[in-house]
C-alpha positions as CSV (number, residue, x, y, z in Angstrom):
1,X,-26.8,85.6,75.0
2,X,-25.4,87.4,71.9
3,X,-22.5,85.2,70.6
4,X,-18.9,86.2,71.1
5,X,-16.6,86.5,68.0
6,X,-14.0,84.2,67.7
7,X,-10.3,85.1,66.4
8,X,-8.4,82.0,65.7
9,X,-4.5,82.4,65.3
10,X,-3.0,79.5,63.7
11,X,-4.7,76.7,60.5
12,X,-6.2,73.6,61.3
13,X,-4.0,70.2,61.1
14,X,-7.1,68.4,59.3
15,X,-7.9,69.1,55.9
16,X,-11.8,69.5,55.3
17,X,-13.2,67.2,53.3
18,X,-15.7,68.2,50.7
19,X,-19.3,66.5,51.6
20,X,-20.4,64.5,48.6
21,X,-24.5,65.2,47.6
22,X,-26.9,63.5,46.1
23,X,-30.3,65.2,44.4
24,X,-33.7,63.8,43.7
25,X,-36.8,65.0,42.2
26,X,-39.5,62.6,42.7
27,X,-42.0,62.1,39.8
28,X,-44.9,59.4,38.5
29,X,-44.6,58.0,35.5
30,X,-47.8,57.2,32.8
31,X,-45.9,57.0,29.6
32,X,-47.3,54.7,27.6
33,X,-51.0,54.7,28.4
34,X,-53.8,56.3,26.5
35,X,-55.5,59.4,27.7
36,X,-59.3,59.7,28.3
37,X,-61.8,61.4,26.3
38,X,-60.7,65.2,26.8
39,X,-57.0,64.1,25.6
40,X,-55.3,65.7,28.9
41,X,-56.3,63.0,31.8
42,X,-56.7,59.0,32.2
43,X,-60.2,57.9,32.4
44,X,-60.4,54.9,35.6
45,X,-63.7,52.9,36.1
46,X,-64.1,52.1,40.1
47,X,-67.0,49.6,40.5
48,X,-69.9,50.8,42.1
49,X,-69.6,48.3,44.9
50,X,-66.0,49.3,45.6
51,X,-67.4,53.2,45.6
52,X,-70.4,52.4,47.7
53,X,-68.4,50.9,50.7
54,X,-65.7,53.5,50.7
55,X,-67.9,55.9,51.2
56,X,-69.9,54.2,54.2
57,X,-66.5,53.4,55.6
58,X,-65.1,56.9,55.5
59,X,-68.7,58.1,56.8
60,X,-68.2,55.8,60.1
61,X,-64.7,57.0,60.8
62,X,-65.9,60.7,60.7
63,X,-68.8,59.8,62.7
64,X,-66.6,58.1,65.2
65,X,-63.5,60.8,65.5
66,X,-66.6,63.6,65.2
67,X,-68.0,62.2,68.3
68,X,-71.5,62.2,66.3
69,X,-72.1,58.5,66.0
70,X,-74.8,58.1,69.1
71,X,-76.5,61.5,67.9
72,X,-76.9,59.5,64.2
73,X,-77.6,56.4,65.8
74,X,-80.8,59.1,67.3
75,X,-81.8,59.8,64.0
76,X,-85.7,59.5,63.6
77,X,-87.0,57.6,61.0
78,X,-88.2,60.4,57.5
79,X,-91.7,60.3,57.3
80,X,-93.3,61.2,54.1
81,X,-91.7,60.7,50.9
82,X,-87.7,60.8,50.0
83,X,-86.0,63.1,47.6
84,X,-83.1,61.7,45.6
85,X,-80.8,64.1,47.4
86,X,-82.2,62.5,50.9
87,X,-81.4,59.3,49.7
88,X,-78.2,60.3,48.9
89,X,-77.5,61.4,52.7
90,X,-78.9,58.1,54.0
91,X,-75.5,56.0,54.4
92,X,-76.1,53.7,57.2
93,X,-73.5,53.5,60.2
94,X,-72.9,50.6,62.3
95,X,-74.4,51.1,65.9
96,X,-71.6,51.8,68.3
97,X,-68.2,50.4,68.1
98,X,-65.2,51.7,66.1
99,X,-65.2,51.7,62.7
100,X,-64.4,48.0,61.3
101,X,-62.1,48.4,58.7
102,X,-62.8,44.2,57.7
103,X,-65.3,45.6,55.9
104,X,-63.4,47.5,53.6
105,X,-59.8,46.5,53.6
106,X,-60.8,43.1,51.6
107,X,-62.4,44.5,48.6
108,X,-59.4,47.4,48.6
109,X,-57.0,44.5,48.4
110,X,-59.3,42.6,45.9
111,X,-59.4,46.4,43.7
112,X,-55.5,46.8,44.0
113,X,-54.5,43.1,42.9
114,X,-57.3,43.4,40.2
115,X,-55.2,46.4,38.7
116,X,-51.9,45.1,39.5
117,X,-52.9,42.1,37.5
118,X,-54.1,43.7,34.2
119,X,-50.8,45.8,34.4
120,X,-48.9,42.2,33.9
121,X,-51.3,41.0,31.6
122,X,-50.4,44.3,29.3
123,X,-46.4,44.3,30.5
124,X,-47.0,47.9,31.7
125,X,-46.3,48.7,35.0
126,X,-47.7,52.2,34.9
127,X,-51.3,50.7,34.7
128,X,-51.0,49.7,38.4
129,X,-49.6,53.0,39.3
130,X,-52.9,54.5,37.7
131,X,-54.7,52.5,39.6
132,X,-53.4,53.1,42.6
133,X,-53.7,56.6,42.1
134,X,-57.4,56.4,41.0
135,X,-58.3,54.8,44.5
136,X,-56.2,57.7,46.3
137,X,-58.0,60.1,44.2
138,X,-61.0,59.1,45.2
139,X,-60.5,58.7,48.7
140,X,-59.3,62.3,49.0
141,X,-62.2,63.8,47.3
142,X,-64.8,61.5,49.5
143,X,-63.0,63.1,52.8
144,X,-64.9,66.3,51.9
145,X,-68.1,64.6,50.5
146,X,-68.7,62.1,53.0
147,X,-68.2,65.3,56.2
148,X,-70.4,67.5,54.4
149,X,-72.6,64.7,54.2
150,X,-72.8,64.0,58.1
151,X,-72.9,67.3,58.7
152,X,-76.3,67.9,56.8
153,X,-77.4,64.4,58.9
154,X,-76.9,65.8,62.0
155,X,-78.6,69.1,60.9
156,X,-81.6,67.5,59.5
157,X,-81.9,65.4,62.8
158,X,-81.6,68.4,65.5
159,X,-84.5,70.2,63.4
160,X,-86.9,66.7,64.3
161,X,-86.1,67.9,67.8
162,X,-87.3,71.8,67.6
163,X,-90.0,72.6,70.4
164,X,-89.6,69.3,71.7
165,X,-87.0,67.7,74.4
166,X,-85.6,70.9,74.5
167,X,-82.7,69.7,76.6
168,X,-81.6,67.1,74.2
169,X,-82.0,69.3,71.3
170,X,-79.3,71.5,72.9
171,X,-76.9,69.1,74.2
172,X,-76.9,67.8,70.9
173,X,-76.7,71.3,69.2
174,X,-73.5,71.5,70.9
175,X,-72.1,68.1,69.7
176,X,-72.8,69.4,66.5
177,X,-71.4,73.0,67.1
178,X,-68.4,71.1,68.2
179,X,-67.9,68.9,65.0
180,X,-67.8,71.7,62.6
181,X,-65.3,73.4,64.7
182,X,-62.8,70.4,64.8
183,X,-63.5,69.8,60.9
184,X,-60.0,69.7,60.1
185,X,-58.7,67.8,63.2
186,X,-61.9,64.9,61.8
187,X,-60.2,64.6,58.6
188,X,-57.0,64.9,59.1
189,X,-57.6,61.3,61.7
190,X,-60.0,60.3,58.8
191,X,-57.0,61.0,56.5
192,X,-54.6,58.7,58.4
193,X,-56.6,55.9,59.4
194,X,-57.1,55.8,55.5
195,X,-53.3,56.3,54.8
196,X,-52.6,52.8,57.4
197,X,-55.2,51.2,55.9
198,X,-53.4,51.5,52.4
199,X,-50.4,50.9,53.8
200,X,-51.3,47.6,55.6
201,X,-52.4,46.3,52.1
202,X,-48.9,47.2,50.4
203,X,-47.1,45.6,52.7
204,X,-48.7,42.6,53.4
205,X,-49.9,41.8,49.9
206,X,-49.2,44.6,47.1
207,X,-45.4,45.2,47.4
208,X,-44.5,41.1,47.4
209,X,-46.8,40.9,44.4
210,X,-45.4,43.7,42.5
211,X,-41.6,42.6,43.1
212,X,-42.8,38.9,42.0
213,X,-43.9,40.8,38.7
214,X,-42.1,43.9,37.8
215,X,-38.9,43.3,39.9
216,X,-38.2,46.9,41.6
217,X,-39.4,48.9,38.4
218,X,-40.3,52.3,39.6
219,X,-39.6,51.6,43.1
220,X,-39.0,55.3,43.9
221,X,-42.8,56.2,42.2
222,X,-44.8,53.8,45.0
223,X,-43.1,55.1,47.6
224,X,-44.8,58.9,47.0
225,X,-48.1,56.8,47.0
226,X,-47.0,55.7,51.5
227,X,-46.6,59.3,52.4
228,X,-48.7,60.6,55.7
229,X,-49.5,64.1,53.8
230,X,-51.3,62.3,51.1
231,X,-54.9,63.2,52.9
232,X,-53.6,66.6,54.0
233,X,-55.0,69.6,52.2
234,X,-52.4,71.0,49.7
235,X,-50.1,68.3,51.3
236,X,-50.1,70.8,54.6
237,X,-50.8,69.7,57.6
238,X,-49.0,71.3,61.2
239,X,-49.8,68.4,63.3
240,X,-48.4,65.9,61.1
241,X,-45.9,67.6,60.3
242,X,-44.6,67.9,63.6
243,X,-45.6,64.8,64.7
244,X,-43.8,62.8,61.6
245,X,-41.2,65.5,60.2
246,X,-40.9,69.2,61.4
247,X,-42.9,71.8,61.8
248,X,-42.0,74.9,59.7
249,X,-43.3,78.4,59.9
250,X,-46.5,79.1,58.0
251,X,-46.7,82.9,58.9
252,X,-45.3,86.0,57.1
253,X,-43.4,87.2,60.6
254,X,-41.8,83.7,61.0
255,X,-38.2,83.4,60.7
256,X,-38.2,79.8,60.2
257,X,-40.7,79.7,57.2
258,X,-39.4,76.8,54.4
259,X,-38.5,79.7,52.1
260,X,-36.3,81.3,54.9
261,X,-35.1,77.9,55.8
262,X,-33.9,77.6,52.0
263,X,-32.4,80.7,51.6
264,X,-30.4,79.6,55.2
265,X,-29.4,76.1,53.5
266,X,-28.1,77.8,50.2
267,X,-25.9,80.3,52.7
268,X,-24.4,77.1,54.6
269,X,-23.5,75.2,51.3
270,X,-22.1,78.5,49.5
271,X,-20.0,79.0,52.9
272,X,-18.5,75.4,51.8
273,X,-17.3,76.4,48.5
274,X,-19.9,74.1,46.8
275,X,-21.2,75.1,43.4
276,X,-25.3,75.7,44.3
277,X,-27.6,77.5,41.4
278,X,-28.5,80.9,41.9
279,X,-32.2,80.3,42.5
280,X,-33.0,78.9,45.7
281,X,-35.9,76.7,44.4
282,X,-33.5,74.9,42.6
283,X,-31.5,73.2,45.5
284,X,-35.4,71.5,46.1
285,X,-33.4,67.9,44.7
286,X,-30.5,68.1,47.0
287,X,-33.1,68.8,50.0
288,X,-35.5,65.8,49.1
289,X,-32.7,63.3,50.3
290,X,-32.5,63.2,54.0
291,X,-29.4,61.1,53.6
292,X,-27.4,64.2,52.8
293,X,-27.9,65.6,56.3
294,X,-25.8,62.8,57.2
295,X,-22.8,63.5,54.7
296,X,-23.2,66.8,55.8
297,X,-23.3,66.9,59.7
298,X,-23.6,63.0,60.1
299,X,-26.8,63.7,61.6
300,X,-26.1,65.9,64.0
301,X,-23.6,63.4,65.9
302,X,-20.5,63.4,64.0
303,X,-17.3,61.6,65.6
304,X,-13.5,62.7,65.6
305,X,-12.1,59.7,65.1
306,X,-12.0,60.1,61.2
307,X,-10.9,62.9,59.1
308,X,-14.3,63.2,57.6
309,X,-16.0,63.0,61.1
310,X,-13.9,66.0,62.1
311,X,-15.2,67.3,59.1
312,X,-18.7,66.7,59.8
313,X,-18.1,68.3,63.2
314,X,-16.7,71.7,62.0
315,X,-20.0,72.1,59.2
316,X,-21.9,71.3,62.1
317,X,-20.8,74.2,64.2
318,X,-20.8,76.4,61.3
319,X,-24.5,75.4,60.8
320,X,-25.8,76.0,64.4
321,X,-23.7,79.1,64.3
322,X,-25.3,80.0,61.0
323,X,-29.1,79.7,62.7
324,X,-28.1,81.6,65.5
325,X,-27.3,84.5,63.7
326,X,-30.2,84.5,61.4
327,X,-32.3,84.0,64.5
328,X,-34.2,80.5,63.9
329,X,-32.6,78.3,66.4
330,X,-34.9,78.9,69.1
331,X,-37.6,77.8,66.7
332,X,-36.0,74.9,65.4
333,X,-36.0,73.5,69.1
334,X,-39.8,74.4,69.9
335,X,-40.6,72.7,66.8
336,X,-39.2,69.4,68.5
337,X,-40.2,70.3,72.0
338,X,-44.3,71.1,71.1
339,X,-44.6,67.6,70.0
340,X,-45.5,66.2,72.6
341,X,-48.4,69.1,73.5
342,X,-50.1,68.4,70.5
343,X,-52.2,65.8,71.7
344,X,-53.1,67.6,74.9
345,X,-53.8,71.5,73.3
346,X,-54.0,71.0,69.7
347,X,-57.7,71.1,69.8
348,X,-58.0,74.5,71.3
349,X,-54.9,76.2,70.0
350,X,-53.5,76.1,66.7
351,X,-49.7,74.0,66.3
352,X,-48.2,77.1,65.0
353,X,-49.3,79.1,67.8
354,X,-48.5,76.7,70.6
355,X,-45.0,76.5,68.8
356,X,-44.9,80.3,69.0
357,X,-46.0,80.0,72.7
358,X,-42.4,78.5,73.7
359,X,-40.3,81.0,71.9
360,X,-42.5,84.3,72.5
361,X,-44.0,85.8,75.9
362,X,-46.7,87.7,74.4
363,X,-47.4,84.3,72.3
364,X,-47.1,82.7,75.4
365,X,-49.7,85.1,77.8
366,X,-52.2,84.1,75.1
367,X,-52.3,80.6,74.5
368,X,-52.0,80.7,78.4
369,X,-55.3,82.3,78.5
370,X,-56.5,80.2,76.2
371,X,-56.0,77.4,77.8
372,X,-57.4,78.5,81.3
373,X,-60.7,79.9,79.5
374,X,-61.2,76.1,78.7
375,X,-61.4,75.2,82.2
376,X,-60.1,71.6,81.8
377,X,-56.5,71.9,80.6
378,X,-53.8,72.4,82.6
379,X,-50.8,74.8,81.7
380,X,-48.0,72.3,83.3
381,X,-46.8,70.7,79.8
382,X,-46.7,74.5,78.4
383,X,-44.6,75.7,81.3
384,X,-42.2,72.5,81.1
385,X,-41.5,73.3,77.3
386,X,-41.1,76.7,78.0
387,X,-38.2,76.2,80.2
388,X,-36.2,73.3,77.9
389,X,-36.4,76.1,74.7
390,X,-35.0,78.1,77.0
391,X,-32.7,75.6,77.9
392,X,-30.8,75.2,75.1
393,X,-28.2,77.5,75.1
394,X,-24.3,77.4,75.9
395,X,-23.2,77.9,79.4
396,X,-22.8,81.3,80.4
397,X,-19.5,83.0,81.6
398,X,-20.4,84.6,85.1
399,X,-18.0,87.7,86.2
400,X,-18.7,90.6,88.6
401,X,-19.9,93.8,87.2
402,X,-18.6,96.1,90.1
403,X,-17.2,98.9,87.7
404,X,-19.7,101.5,87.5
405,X,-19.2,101.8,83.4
406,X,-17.9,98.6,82.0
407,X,-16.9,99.2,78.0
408,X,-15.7,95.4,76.5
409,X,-14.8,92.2,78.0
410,X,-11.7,90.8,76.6
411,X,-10.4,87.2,77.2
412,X,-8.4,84.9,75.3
413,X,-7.9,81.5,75.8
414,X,-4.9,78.7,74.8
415,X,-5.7,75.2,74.5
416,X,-2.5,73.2,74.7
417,X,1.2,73.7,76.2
418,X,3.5,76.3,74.7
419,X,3.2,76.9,71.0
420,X,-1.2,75.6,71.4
421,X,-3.7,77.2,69.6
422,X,-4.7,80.7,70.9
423,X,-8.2,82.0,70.9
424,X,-9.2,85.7,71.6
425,X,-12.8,87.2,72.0
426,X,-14.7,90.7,72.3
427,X,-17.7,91.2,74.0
428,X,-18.6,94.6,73.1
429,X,-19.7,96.8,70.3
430,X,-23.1,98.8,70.9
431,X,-23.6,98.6,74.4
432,X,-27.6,98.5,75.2
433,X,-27.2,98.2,78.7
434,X,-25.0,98.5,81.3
435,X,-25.7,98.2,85.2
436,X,-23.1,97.7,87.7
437,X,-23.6,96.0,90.8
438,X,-22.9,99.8,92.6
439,X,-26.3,100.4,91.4
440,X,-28.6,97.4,91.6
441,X,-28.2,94.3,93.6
442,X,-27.3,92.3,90.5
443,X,-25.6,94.0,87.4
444,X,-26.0,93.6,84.2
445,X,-24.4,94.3,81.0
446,X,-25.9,93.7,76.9
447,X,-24.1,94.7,74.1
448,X,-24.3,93.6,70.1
449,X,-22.3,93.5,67.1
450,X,-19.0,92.9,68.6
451,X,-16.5,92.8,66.0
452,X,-13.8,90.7,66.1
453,X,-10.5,91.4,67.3
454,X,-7.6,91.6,64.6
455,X,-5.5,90.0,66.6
456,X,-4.7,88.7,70.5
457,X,-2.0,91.1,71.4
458,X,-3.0,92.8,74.6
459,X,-5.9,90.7,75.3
């Protein structure tokens, strides 16, 4: 329902109160520590034991969430001899069970308490900060080793099947079919059971440590090192975002893409008479603390018991006000409400299209399709988040349309005895359509750009 224009005769008895922001622009620090042989980047030795069970670790845990661990378990033994490049491929996985992570979250500690150490024996913190971000290094590089890796292992195996066991050969064919398919979805659980592993160890041993050491000395720096999007490709990733943060758009025709979001937020602050630069990329420090969201709106909950929580409650209308008429707010609610689909549809139907789904029909016809082609899904959830987006709206005001041409709606509204505030709307403008109940069983009447009324008299 297109939103009425408001007239409002008479000032407000509360003085708003200006929000008070804080900016931050997170950052590593290396100063002090010599550079490696080509003069631009740190050289970091990780032993080859450390290497050597990373990599068999990370190869288990994308066997396991590939679903490929019994077909490898199948391999037949290489006859003949072995090329270097065949040995390479040979990383042995456990039979059955999960991946154990006892076998490499010791010698993880052991590595991270081994560079935390030599930073105290030198007095410079940003040793263990290199350290640490040698190990993540390497772990994000060995995501895309160690798959490509199984992925050649179960090719190699289905060709020791061809012409034989035919059935097999297929059903495996299709296992493997499958994993290359859900390559992303395999690392991105890779990626996380890798990011709690390393988060385990700095919490139960690394950050006591460090504190014992260094005090709280570049606090701010570690805590980029216990972000989720650390294994995420270009620090992307849709489920995770929705799932730990929010969703934005990642299409051209999305209205609620981060850039469009930014250019919303610098609207909203300008509309508060604060001083923002010119280039939107610049307000990046004032977004990268979530704690201004509370100064602002007070999290979306403010009270009117203070002056500044009456404050809080007039910039948050003005906000949601502000993404209706730019068109996102439907958006911003489906990226809360496909949450929990994700685990149900995500590995069929991409996040940003299943978000689409609960603000768009056509969207929605398709990744209905979708779903019934697969045969095992069932459209309930989708159908359930449909109808909360659509929800979320304001209550309508119902009125009979029995005039056969109706031109505006006026009403005003006082709130208050004699001498209360008086309100005064038009619903009008460019009529689109306009059915009276004289010619269909229920009328119907759409019109946009309303302008507001100048003043109350004769409304």
């Amino acid at each position: 329902m297109p939103r009425i224009p408001i007239f409002k005769l008479g000032g407000s008895s509360d003085e708003i109160i200006p929000p008070s922001l804080s900016s931050y622009t997170p950052s590593l620090s290396l100063e002090g520590l010599q550079v490696g042989v080509d003069n631009l980047r740190h050289d970091v030795h990780l032993s080859p034991k450390f290497t050597e069970i990373a990599r068999a670790h990370i190869a288990r845990l994308i066997a396991r969430h590939g679903d490929v661990e019994g077909l490898l378990a199948a391999e037949a033994p290489q006859a003949g001899p072995r090329t270097p490049f065949l040995n390479k491929l040979s990383t042995k996985l456990k039979p059955g069970g999960k991946a154990d992570p006892s076998d490499f979250k010791p010698i993880l500690t052991e590595l991270n308490i081994a560079g935390l150490n030599r930073a105290k024996a030198d007095n410079k913190v940003a040793i263990d900060l290199l350290a640490r971000l040698a190990i993540i290094k390497f772990l994000r590089l060995e995501l895309n080793t160690q798959f490509a890796q199984v992925l050649e292992r179960c090719r190699m195996m289905l060709k020791s099947y061809e012409g034989v066991r035919q059935q097999k050969a297929l059903e495996y064919r299709e296992r493997v079919a499958s994993f290359q398919v859900r390559k992303k979805i395999i690392q991105r659980k890779t990626g996380q059971d890798l990011f709690n592993l390393l988060r385990d160890v700095e919490k139960e041993t690394l950050a006591r440590m460090r504190r014992s050491r260094f005090g709280d000395n570049d606090s701010e720096g570690y805590k980029l090192l216990i972000n989720r999007l650390l294994f995420s490709e270009d620090g992307r990733d849709d489920y995770l975002c929705a799932e730990q943060y929010v969703m934005f758009g990642n299409w051209e025709r999305d209205p609620d893409r981060f850039i469009s979001m930014r250019e919303i937020v610098c609207e909203f602050l300008r509309s508060l008479q604060i001083d923002i630069p010119d280039d939107p990329a610049e307000l990046d420090p004032w977004l990268n603390v979530p704690e201004n969201a509370q100064e602002l709106v007070a999290g979306g909950s403010p009270s009117d018991s203070t002056p500044e929580g009456r404050s809080q409650r007039a910039r948050l209308a003005a906000w949601v006000r502000l993404l209706e008429d730019r068109s996102v707010m439907e958006y911003v609610i489906a990226s809360y409400e496909v949450v929990p689909l994700l685990s149900g549809y995500s590995s069929r139907i991409n996040p940003q299209q299943l978000k689409n789904a609960l603000v768009n029909r056509a969207e929605c016809d398709r990744v209905e399709r979708v779903i019934q082609e697969g045969g095992k899904l069932s459209t309930n959830s989708l159908y359930a988040a449909v109808g909360q987006v659509a929800s979320c709206r304001g209550a309508d005001v119902h009125f009979m349309l029995e005039q056969p041409q109706t031109g505006t709606l006026n009403f005003s509204l006082t709130l208050g005895t004699v001498g209360g505030t008086r309100y005064c709307a038009a619903f009008g403008g460019h009529v689109m359509r306009n059915i009276s109940t004289a010619q269909a069983e229920v009328g119907s009447f759409l019109a946009t750009d309303a302008p507001a009324p100048s003043n109350c008299s004769g409304l």
